[in-house]
N, C-alpha and C positions, 0 to 999 in steps of 0.2 A: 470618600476623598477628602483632605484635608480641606477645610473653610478657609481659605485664602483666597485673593480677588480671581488668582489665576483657575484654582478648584472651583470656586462658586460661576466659575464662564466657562468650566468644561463640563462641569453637571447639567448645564442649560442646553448641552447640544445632544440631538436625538442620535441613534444608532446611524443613518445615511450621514448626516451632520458630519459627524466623527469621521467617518470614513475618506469625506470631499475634504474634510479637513486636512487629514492624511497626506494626502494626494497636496494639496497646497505647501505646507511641511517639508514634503518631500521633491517638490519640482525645485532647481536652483536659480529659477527665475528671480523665486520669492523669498526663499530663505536658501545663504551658502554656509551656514554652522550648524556642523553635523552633531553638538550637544543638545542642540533642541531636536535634532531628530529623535536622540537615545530617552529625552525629556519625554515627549511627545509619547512613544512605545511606552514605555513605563508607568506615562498617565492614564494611556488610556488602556492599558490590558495590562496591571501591576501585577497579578500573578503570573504571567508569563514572561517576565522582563525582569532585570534584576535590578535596583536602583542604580540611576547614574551616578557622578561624584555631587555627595550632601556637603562638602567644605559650605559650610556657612554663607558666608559671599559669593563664591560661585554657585551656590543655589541660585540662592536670590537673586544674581545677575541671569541668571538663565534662565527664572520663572519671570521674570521682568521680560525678557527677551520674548520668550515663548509669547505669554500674553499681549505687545504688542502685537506680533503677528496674528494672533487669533482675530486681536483688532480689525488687521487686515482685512482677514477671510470675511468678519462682520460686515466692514463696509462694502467690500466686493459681492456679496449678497445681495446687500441692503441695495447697490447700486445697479444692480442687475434686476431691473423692474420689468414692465410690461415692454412687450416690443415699440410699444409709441414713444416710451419717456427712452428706448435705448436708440429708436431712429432717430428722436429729436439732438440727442448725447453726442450721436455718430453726423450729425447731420451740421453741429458745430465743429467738429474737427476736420469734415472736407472745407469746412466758409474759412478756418484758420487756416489751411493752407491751401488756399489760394485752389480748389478742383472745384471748377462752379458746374460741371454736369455730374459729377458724383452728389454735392450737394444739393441738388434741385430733383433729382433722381429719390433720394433720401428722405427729402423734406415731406416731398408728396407722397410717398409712400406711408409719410408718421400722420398726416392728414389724413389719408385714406383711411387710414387703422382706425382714427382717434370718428372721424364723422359715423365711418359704418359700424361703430358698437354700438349699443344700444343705450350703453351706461349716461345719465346726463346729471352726473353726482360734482361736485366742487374739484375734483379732479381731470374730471373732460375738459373743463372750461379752465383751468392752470396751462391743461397741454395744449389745448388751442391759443391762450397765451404764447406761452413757450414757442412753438409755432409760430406765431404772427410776427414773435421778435425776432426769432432767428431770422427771416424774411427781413425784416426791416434791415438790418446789420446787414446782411449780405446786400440788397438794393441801395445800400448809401457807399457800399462800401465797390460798389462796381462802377457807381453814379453813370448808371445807365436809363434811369425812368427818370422824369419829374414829378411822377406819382406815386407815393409811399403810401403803403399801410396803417400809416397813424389811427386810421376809423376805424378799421376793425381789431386793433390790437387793444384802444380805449374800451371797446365795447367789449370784449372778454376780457380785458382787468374787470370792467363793472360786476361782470357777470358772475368771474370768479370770486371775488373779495365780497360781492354782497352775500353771493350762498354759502360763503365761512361767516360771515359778522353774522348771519343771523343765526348760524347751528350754536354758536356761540353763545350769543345772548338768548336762545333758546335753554342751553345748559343751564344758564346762569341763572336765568328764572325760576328754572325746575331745582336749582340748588339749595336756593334762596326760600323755596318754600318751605323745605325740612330743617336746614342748617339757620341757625340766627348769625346772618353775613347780609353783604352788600355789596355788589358790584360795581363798578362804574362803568359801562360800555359807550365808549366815546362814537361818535358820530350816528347815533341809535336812531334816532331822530330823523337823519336823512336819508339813513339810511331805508328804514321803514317806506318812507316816502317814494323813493327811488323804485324798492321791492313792489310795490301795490301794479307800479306803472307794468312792472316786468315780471307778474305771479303766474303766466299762465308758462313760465319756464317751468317744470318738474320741482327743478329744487330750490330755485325759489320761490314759488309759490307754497311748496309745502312747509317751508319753514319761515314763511311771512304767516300763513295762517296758522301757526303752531303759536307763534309768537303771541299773535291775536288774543288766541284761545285762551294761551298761560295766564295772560294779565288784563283781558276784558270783562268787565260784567258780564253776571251769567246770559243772558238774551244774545248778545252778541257775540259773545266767546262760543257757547251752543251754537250758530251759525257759519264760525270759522271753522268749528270741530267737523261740521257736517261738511265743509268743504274741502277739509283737510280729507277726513276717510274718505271723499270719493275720489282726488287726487292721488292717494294712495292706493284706490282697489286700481286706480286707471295706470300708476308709472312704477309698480312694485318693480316692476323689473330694470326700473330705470338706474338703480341703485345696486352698489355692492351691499354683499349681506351684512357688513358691520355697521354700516352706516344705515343700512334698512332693519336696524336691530334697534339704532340709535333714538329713530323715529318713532317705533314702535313704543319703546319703554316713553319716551314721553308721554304720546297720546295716552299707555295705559294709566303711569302716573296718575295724571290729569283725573281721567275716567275712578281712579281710587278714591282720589284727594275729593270729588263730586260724589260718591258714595259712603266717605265718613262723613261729610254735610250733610247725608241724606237729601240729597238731592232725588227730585223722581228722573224714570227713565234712563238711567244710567247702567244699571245691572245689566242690562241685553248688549248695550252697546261697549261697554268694558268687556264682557264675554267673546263677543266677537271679535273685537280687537286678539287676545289673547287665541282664540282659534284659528284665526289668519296668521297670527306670529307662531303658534304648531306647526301649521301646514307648512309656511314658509321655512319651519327648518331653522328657526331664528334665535329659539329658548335654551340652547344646549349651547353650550361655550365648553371646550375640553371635554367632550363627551359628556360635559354634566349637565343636572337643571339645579338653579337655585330652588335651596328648601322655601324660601319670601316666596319667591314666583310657583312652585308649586302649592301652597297651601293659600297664595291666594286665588290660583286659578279655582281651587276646588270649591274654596269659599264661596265667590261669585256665583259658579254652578248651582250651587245648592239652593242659593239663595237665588236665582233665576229657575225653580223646579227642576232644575236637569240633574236630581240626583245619582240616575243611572249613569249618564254620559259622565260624570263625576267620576264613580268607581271604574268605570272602565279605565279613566285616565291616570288614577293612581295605579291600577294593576301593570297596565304601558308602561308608566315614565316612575314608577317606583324604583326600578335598577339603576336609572340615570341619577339621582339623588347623590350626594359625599356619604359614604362609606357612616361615616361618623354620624351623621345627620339622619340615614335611611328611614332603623327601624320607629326613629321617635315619632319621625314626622309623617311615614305612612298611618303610624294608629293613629294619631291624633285625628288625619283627614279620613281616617273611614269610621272613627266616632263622628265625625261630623255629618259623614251620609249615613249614619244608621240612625242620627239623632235626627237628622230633616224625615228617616221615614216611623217617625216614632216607635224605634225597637229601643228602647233605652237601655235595658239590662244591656247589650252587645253596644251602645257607645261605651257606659261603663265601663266595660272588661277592654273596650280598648284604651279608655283614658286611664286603664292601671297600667297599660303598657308604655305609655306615652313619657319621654323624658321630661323633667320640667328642668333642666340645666338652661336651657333660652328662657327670659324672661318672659318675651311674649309669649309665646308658646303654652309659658305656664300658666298662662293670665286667660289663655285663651280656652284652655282646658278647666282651670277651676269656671268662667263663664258657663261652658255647656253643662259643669256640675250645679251649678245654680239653679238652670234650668229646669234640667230633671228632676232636681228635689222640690223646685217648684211644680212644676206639672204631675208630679207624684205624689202631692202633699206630704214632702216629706219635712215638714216645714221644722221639728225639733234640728233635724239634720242643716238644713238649711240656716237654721241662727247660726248656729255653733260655726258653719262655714262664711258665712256673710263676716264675724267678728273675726275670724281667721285672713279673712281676706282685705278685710277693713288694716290688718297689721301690715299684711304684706304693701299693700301699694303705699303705708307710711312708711315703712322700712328701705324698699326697694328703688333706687336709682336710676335703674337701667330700663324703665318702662317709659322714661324722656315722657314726650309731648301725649303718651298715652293714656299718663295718670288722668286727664280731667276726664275721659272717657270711661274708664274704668271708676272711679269716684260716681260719676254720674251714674253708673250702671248697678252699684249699690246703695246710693239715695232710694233712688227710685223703686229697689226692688223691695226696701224697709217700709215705702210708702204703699207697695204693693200689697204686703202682706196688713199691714194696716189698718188698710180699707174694707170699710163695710158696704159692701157690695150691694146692700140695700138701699142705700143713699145714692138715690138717682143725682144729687149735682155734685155730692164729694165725688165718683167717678167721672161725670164729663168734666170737672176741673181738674183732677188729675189729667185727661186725657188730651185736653187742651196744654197743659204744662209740657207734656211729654212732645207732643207736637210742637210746641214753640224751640223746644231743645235745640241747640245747633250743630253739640257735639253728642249723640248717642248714637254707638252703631245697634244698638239694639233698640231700636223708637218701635221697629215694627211689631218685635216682641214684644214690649210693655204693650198696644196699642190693640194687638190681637190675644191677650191674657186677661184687658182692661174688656173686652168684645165681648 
């Protein structure tokens, strides 16, 4: 279909889409010009249809036309939400004219909905808003009580606005760590304040101590973290899946950004995170997994001894991968578990299979080649690659914040090969160096090669 605003908004609608569409199109409620019906037929099944009139202008007034209508159908979608936010909808049109037992009828019925779900995400607390006001407008506007709603309607504003300000500045953090930006998040401060008093709500508590975690010294931030997962193993279901995706990718963030510090302890508990976000059905967006998220799930494993539960999980979730992405990023992660069970010839033959078009990827594959030439003494092999590699992360752009990593991981392995391993303090000096390191993801390997 041609790339026009009108083409690129009917490409976006699925086979049912189209159909409701139709049906909208065609009812004269919504549309009485019958050249957007003949438009519409020919958009959307052009080999069956013959083109309407192309006069220039009257296209383009007609694909104008069509498209706002599709508009339409969007927002009458869009606006046809859960049955609470269309009781509370319908429950302002009986208080505007004038039916107070349809509207009281209605009202309590969007309350009943909205208390007995279970969800207690930043949107409960909007509709209990929403709720509270419509009640107050209708109570002033009857001036039949001298007792209004003011206190409860304050106290889910609170409710509602602190658990957005703080997913908010929860983003913001976690943005700020990868991206060189700054945010300003105004009332953050009292907001924080407010949240502590009111943490043992689901969601704000969990994104008070996310907050915590993002931006406290390690001692204390490990404290929020532990309070965070068990607030999360306790109100998983408190949340919709997006937003219980939202949570997820933080904590595991966090849990990564503490494992390329080499922080201890963290491997098990990043793990777990990442197995509870499987279980929950939370890692697939469009039937797919990201290739990031599946090769660092694998990573973690491996490096937590679970190289079997490893391979099982690339064999599972290998078809969910981009088309494009599959075959690179399977071989790479089952070099990875052949290389933790020292079969190296079989990492090899899978790191020839492996794409290096991703930069990381590439980086992370010539890595496990390091390795093996080291652990193989294949060490002629291993200069010639170390100088090879030494080019690429001068040449290469796209490895951002990862070069000092990578640098560090070819220092060290030129010190490696170096050392005389009979010189009992040139290796505890080295091995003390390598420890004090703050950016090496491989400290464990120099540390255990130095052993």
């Amino acid at each position: 279909m041609e790339k026009t605003l009108l083409g690129e908004a009917f490409a976006s609608l699925s086979a049912a889409e189209l159909r409701e569409f139709g049906k909208f199109v065609h009812s004269p409620f919504f549309n009485t010009r019958a050249s957007l019906i003949d438009w519409y037929d020919y958009l959307s099944a052009p080999e069956g249809h013959e083109a309407p009139e192309t006069d220039g202008v009257k296209a383009r007034l007609a694909h104008s036309a069509l498209l706002a209508l599709l508009e339409k159908y969007f927002i009458y979608k869009e606006k046809s939400g859960s049955d609470t936010s269309n009781k509370i909808l319908l429950a302002g049109v009986y208080r505007k004219r004038n039916l107070p037992r349809h509207f009281q009828i209605t009202l309590r019925e969007a309350r009943q909905g909205r208390t007995q779900h279970n969800w207690r995400h930043a949107g409960y607390y909007q509709n209990l808003l929403d709720i509270e006001w419509e009640q107050y407008q209708f109570d002033t506007a009857q001036k039949r009580t001298d007792s209004l709603n003011l206190q409860a309607t304050s106290d889910y504003m609170d409710l509602a606005f602190l658990t957005q300000k703080l997913r908010l500045a929860c983003l913001a953090v976690s943005h700020q760590a990868v991206y060189k930006t700054q945010y300003d998040i105004g009332l953050l401060e009292a907001t924080l304040i407010r949240a502590e008093s009111l943490a043992s709500e689901p969601a704000i508590g969990l994104y008070f101590h996310c907050y915590r975690f993002l931006t406290l010294p390690s001692e204390p931030a490990e404290q929020h973290f532990l309070q965070f997962r068990q607030m999360m193993a306790q109100h998983a279901s408190s949340f919709p899946k997006e937003e219980l995706r939202t949570l997820f990718l933080l904590a595991i963030n966090f849990g990564i950004k503490k494992l390329n510090e080499s922080s201890p302890g963290w491997l098990r508990a990043t793990l777990d995170l990442y197995r509870s976000a499987i279980q929950l059905d939370l890692l697939l967006e469009n039937g797919q997994i990201s290739r990031f998220a599946f090769t660092n799930i694998v990573a973690i494993a491996v490096r937590a001894g679970e190289a079997d539960w490893a391979e099982s999980f690339i064999h599972e979730y290998r078809s969910f991968l981009e088309r494009t992405w599959r075959d690179a990023t399977a071989s790479l992660n089952l070099a990875r578990v052949a290389y933790a069970r020292k079969d190296y010839t079989t990492a090899l033959a899978h790191l020839q299979r492996s794409d290096y078009k991703d930069s990381i990827n590439n980086m992370v594959a010539r890595i496990y080649q390091l390795k093996i030439y080291y652990e193989t003494d294949e060490f002629d092999l291993l200069s010639s690659h170390l100088a090879n590699l030494k080019n690429y992360i001068r040449r290469n752009t796209g490895i951002g914040y990862h070069r000092t990593n990578y640098t560090h991981i070819v220092q060290y392995t030129e010190q490696l090969m170096a050392l005389r391993f009979n010189d009992a303090k040139a290796v505890d000096a080295l091995k003390e160096k390598i420890r004090a390191e703050k950016i090496l993801t491989e400290k464990e390997w120099f540390l255990d090669m130095l052993g």
